[in-house]
C-alpha positions as CSV (number, residue, x, y, z in Angstrom):
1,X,30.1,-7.9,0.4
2,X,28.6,-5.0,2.1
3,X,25.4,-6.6,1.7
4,X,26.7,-10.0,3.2
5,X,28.0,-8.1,6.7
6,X,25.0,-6.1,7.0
7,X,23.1,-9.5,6.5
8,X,24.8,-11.2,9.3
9,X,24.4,-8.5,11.7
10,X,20.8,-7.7,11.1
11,X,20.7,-12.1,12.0
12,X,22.8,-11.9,15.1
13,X,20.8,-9.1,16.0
14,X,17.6,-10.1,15.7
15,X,18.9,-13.6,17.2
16,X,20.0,-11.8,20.0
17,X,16.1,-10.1,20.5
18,X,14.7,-13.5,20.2
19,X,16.4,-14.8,22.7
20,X,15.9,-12.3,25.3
21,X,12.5,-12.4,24.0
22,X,12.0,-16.1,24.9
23,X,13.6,-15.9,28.3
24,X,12.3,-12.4,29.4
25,X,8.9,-12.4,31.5
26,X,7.3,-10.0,34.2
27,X,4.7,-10.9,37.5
28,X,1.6,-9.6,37.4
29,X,0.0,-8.9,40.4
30,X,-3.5,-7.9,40.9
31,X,-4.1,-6.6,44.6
32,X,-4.8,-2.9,43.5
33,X,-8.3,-1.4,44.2
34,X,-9.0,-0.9,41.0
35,X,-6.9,-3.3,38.7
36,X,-6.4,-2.6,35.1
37,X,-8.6,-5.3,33.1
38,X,-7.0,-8.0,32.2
39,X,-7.5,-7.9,28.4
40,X,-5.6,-4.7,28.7
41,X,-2.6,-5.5,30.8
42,X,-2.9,-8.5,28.1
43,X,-2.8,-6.4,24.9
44,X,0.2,-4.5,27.0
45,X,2.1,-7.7,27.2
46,X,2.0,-8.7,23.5
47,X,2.2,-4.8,22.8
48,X,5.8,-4.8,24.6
49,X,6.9,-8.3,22.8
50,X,6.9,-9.7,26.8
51,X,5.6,-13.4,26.2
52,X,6.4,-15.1,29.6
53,X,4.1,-13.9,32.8
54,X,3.6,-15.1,36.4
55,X,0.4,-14.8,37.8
56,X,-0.3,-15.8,41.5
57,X,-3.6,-17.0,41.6
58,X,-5.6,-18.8,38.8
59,X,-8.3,-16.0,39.1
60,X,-11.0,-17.1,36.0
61,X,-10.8,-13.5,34.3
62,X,-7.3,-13.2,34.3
63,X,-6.9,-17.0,32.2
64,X,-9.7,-16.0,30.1
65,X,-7.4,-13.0,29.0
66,X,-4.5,-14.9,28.5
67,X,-6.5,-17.6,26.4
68,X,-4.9,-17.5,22.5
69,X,-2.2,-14.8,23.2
70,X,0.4,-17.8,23.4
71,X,2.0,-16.4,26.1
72,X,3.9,-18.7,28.6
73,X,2.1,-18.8,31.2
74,X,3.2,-19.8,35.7
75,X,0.1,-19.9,37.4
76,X,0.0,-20.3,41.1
77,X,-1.5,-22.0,44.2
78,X,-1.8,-19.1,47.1
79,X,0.0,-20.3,50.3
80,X,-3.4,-20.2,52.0
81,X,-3.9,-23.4,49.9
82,X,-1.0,-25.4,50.3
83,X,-2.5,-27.8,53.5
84,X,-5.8,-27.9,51.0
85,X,-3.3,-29.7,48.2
86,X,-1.7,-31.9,50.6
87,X,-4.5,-33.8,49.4
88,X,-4.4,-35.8,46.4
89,X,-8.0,-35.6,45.0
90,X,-7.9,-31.8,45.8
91,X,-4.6,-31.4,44.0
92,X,-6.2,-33.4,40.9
93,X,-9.6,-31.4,41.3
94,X,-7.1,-28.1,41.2
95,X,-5.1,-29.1,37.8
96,X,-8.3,-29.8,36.4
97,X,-10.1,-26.5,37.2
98,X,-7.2,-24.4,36.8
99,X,-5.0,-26.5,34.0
100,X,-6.7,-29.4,31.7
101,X,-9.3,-26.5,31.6
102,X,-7.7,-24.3,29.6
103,X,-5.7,-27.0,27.4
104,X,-6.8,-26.8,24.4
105,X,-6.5,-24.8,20.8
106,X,-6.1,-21.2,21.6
107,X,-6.3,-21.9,25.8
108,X,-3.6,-21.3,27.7
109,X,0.0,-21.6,26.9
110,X,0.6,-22.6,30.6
111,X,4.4,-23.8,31.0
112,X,4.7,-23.8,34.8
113,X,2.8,-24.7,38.2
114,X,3.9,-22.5,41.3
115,X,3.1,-24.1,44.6
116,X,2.6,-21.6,47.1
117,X,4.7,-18.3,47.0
118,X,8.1,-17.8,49.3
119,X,6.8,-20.4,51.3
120,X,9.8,-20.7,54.1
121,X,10.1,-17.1,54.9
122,X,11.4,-17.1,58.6
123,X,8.8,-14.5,59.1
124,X,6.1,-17.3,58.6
125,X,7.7,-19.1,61.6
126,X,7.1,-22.6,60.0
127,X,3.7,-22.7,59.1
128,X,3.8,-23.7,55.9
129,X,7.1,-26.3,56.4
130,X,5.0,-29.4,56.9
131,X,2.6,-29.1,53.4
132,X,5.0,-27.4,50.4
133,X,6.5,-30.9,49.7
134,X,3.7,-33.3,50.2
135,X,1.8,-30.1,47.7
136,X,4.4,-30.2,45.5
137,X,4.5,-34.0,44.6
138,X,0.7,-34.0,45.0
139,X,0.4,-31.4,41.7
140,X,3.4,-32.7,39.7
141,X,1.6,-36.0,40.2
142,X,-1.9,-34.7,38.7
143,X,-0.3,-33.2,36.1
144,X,1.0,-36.1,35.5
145,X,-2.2,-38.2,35.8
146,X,-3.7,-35.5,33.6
147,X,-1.2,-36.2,30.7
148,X,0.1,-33.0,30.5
149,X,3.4,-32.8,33.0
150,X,5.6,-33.6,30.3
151,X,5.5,-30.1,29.4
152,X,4.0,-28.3,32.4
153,X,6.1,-28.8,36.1
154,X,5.4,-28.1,39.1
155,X,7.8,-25.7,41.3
156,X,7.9,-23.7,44.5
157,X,8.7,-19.7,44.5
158,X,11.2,-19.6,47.3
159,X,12.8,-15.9,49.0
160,X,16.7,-16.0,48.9
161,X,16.7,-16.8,52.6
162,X,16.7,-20.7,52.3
163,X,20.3,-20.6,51.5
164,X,23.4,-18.3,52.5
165,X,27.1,-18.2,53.9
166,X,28.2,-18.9,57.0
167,X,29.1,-15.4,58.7
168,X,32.4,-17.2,59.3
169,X,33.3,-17.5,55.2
170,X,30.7,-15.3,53.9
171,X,31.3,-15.8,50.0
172,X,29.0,-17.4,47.8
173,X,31.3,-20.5,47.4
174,X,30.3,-21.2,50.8
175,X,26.9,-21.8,50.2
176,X,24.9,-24.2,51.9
177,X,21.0,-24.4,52.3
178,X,19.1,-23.4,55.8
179,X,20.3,-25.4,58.4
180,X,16.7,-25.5,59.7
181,X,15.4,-26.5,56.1
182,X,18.3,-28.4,54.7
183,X,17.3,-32.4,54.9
184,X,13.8,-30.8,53.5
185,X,15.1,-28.4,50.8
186,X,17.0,-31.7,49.6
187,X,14.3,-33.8,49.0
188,X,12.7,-30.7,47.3
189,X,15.7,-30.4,45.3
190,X,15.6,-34.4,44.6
191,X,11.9,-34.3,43.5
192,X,12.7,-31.2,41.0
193,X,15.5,-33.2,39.1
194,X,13.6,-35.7,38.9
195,X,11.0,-34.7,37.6
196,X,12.7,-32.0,35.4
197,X,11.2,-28.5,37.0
198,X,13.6,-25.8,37.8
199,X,15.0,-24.7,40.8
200,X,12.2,-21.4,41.0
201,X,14.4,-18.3,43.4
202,X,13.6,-14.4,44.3
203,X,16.3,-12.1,44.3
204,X,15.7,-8.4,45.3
205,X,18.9,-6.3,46.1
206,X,17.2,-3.4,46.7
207,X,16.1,-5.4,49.9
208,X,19.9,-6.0,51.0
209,X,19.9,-2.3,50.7
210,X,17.0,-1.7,52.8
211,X,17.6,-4.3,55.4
212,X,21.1,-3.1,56.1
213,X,22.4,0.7,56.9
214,X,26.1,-0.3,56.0
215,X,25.2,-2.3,52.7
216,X,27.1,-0.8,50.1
217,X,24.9,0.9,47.7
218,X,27.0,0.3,44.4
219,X,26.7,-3.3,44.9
220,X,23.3,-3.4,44.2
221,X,24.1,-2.4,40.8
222,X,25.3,-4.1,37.8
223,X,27.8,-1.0,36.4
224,X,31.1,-2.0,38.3
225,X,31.2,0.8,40.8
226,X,31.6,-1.7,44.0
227,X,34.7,-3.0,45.5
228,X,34.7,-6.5,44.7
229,X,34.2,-9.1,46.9
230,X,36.8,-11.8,46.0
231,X,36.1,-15.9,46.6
232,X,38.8,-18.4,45.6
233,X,40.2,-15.5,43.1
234,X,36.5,-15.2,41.5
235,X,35.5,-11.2,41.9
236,X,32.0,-10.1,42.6
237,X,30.8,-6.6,41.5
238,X,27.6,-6.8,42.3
239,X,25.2,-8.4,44.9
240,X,23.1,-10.6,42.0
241,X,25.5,-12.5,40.8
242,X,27.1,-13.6,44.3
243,X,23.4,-14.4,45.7
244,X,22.7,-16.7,42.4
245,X,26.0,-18.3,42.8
246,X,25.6,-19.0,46.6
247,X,22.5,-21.0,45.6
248,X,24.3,-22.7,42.7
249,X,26.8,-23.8,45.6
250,X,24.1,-24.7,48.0
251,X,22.8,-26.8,45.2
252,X,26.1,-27.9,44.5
253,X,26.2,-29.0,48.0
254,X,23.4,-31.7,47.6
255,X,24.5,-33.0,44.6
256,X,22.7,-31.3,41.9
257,X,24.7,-28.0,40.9
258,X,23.1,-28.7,37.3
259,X,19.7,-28.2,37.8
260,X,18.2,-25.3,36.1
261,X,17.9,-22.3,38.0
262,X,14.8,-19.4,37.8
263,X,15.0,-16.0,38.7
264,X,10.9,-16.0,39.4
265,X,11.4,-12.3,40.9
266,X,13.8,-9.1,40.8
267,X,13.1,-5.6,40.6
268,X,13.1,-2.0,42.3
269,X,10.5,-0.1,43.4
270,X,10.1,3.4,43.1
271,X,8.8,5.3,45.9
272,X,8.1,4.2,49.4
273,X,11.8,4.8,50.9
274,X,14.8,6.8,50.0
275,X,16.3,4.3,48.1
276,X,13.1,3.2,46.2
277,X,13.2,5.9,43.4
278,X,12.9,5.7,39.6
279,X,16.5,6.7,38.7
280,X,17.7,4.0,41.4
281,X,15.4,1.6,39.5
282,X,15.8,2.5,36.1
283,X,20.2,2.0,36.4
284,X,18.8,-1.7,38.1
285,X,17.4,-2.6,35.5
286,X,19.6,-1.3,32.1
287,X,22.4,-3.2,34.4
288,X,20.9,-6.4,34.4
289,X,18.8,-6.5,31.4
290,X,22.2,-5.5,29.5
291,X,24.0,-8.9,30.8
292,X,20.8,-10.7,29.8
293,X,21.3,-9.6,26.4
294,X,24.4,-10.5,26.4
295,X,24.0,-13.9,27.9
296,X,26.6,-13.1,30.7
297,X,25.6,-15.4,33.3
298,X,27.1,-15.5,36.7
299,X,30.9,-16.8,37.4
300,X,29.9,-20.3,38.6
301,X,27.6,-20.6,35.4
302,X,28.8,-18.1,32.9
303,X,28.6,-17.5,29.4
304,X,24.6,-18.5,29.7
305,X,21.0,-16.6,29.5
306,X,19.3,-16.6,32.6
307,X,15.4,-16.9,32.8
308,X,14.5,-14.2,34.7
309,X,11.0,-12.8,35.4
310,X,11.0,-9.2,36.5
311,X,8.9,-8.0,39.5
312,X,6.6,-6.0,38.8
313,X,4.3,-5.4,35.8
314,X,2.2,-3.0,37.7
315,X,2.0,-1.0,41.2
316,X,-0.8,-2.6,43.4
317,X,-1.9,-0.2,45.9
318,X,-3.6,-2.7,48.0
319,X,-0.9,-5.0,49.0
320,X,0.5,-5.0,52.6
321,X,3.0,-2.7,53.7
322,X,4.8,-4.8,56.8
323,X,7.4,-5.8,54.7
324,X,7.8,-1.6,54.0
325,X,6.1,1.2,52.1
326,X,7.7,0.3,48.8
327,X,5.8,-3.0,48.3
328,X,2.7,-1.2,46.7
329,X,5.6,0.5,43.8
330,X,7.3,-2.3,42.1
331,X,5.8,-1.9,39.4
332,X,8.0,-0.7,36.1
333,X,4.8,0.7,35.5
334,X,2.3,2.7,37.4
335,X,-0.9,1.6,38.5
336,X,-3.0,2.9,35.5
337,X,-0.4,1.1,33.3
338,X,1.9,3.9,32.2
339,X,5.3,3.8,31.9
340,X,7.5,5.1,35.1
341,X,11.1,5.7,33.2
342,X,13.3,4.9,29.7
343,X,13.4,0.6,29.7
344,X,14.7,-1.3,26.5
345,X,13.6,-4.3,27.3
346,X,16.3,-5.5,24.0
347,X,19.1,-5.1,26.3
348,X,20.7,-2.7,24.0
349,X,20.8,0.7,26.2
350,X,17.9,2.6,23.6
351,X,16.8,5.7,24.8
352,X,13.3,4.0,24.9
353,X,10.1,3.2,26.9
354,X,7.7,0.6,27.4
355,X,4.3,1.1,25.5
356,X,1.9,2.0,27.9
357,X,-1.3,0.5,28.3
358,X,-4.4,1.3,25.8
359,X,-7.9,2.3,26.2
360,X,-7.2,2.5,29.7
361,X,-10.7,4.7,31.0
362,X,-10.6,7.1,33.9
363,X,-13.1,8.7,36.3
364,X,-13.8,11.8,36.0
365,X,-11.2,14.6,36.7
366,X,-11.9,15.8,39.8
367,X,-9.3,15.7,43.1
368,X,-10.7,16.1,46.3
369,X,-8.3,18.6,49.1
370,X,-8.1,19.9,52.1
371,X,-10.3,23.4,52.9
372,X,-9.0,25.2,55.8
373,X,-12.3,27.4,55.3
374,X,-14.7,25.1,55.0
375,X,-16.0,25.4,58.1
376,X,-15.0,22.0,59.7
377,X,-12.7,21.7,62.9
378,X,-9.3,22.1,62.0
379,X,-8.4,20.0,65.7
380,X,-9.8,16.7,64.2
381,X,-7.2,16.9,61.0
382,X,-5.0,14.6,62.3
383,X,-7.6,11.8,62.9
384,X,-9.1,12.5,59.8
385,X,-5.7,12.3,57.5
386,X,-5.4,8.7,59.7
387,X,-8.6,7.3,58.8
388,X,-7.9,8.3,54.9
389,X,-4.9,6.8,55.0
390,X,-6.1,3.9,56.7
391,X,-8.7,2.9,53.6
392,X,-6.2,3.9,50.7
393,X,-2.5,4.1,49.6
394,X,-0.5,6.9,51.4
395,X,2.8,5.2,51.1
396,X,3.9,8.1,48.8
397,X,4.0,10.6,52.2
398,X,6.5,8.3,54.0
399,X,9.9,9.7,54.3
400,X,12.0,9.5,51.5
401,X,9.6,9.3,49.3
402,X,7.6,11.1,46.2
403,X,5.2,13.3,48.4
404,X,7.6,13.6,51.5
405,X,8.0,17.1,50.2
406,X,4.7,18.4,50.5
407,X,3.8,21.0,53.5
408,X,0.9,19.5,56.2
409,X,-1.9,21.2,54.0
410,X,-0.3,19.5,50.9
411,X,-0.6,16.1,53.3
412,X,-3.7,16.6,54.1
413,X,-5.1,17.2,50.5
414,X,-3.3,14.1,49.4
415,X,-4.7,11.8,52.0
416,X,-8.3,13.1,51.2
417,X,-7.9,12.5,47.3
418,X,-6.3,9.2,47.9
419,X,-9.8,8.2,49.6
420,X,-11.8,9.8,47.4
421,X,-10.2,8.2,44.6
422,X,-10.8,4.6,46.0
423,X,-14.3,5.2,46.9
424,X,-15.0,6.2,43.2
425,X,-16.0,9.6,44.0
426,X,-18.8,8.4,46.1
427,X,-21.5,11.5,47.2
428,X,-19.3,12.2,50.8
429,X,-16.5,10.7,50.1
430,X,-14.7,14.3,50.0
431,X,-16.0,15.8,53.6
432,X,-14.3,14.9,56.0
433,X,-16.2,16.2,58.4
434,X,-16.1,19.7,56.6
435,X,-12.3,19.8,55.9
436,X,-12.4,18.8,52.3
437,X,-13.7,19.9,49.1
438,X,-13.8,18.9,45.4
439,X,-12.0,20.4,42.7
440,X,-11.4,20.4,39.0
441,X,-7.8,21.9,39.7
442,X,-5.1,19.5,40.1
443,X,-3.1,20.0,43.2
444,X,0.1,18.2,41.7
445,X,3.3,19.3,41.5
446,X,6.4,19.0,40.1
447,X,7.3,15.7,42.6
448,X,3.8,14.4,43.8
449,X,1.1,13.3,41.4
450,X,-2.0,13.6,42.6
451,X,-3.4,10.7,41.1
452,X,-7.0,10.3,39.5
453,X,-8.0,6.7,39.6
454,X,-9.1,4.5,36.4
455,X,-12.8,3.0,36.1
456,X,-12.8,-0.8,36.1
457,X,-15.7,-2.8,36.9
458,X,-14.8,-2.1,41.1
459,X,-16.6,0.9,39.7
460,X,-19.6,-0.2,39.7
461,X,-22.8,0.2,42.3
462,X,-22.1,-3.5,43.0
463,X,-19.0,-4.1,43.6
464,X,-18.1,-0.9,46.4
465,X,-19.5,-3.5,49.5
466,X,-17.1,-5.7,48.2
467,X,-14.4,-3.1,47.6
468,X,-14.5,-1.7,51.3
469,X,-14.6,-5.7,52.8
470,X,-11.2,-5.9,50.3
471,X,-9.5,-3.2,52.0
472,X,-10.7,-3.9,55.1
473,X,-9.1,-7.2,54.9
474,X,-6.0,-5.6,53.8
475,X,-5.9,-3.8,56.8
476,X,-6.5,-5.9,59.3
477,X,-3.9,-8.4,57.7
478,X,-1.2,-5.7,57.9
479,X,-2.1,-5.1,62.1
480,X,-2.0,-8.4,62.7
481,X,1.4,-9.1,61.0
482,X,2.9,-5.8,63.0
């Protein structure tokens, strides 16, 4: 009989893994300035058993990786692209460049479309109102044409912001769509039951956090240390579960509280701000990948798994920082694809960590800091800190964060290896105008990694023009959105 029980526990146990296995996926995002290779973040995927990704472009290299590992696959159309696809023989030209391609034996296992990427964000003041429908019926329909949207639908990414409470009653029973976007988030809503796509929403507390000095901090978390916020004798403990369940009532409120929901984003960053910090984001996410495991659900759909893909894979030190200095640390992993903190992605609270990323190859180990003797003028530090920081990723300085800690030479020395790492160790790349030096001594400490940057193929004689227009771009685009 002994034999029996432990029989039936090793099944509901590895039941249980299969499920969260099956639901469990991770973005992938690729604006670093010098990305991991994609066979690699691909070998780290199967490695850590995660077999459901969402990738926001249909970048060639990046599908060629994911050819024959089976893994589910949401590929998206950029925003930019949306008023292209408003045309039907562009949407048709897309699926089959980006989809029938890779539809075969050993292609891609791709499950999902994603048209365009939070595309009603207030912040975008409309722009993109006008083309997301028309986009999305345009792809479902070549999919369609192409034979293969039975099993691969179109959906739209949208930010947490096209639904919410009145201030009057503000509990997630209450629910209702944007007034602004409400006769157009129906017919969105319409066209995804019909054609059997899931609802596709981005949750981030750590954002409630940040965007509000009074926002209690334990609600952001899953382990019940919140005052509750009661609706209709339903208590909320935590800030998840009344955000998904004032979209289940918005949906409710046109009609279709059925259709299937997905959590395409949630996560913590890690540095950045005072509240983006590893211990803050490794209790996020034991909370909620605990209830995952356990099927939980919300109160208005409980007792069910959620599909959730967690944001991010990897930190991307290239991506804008208007929204705030944590956007280029999602990542449960850091840019060279090594694990930040203890996750069991099982659910079951192991003292465990992801597997970090193999073969992974650096360049050489050399740092490049400040020299107070070097001879240069000590008056132009300021200006030259700003220009380092302008062409690489000093987000770790800001207060609050990893490197706030460091004394103005430390500052200094960190802005000038940040640089140097991003320009490869190019010959004058560590001047400065004779404030700098190279060193084989790492200036880390116990708080602030001094990082040394891996070699992709942005390595390479040909590809630094590029690499400079690429961060160029990503700093004129964060001006202009100041």
């Amino acid at each position: 009989m002994a034999g029996s029980r432990f029989l039936v526990v090793s099944v509901l146990v590895v039941g249980l893994l299969s499920v969260l296995a099956q639901g469990l996926g991770v973005n992938w995002g690729t604006m670093a300035s010098h990305p991991l290779p994609p066979k690699i973040v691909v070998q780290l995927l199967k490695d850590n058993g995660i077999n459901k990704v969402k990738i926001f472009d249909a970048d060639t290299s990046t599908m060629k990786a994911l050819a024959g590992s089976d893994i589910e696959v949401m590929v998206a159309i950029p925003n930019n692209m949306l008023r292209t696809m408003t045309d039907y023989g562009a949407a048709r030209d897309w699926v089959k460049t980006n989809v029938t391609r890779y539809n075969f034996e050993g292609g891609v296992n791709i499950k999902y479309v994603a048209v365009g990427n939070e595309p009603f964000l207030s912040s975008y003041n409309g722009s993109f109102l006008n083309v997301t429908f028309p986009a999305l019926k345009n792809i479902q329909n070549a999919l369609n044409d192409a034979g293969v949207g039975g099993r691969i639908k179109a959906t739209v990414p949208l930010n947490a912001d096209v639904y919410n409470s009145p201030e009057s009653n503000p509990v997630p029973s209450a629910g209702r769509f944007r007034t602004d976007i409400g006769d157009l988030m129906t017919e969105i809503v319409q066209f995804l039951n019909q054609s059997g796509a899931p609802f596709t929403v981005n949750i981030y507390p750590f954002l409630s956090l940040y965007g509000n000095p009074n926002f209690p901090v334990e609600f952001a978390f899953f382990d019940g240390g919140s005052d509750p916020v009661v609706d209709n004798g339903i208590q909320y403990t935590n800030v998840f579960d009344a955000n998904f369940d004032t979209l289940v009532s918005a949906l409710k409120g046109v009609g279709l509280g059925d259709l299937p929901i997905i959590v395409g984003e949630v996560g913590w960053p890690t540095d950045g701000d005072k509240n983006a910090k590893a211990s803050y984001a490794q209790r996020f996410y034991d909370g909620l990948l605990k209830r995952l495991a356990a099927n939980h659900g919300t109160p208005l759909r409980p007792n069910q798994y959620i599909e959730v893909y967690l944001f991010s894979l990897i930190d991307e030190d290239a991506k804008s920082v208007q929204p705030g200095n944590f956007e280029r640390h999602w990542g449960v992993l850091k840019y060279d694809g090594q694990p930040k903190y203890n996750m069991d992605l099982s659910g079951q609270g192991q003292a465990k960590t992801l597997v970090p990323a193999k073969d992974v190859k650096y360049l050489p180990k050399k740092w490049c800091v400040f020299d107070p003797n070097g001879g240069g003028n000590v008056s132009t530090l300021g200006d030259q800190i700003t220009f380092a920081c302008t062409w690489s990723d000093c987000t770790a300085l800001g207060y609050g964060s990893t490197c706030n800690g460091l004394d103005g030479n430390g500052n200094a020395s960190f802005a000038f290896n940040m640089y140097y790492q991003v320009q490869n160790h190019q010959e004058l790349s560590c001047n400065f105008q004779g404030l700098a030096t190279e060193t084989t001594q790492d200036p880390s400490t116990a708080d602030c990694n001094f990082s040394i940057q891996i070699a992709t193929s942005a390595t390479d004689a040909s590809m630094k023009p590029l690499l400079v227009v690429f961060m160029m771009y990503a700093y004129v685009v964060a001006l202009l959105l100041l």
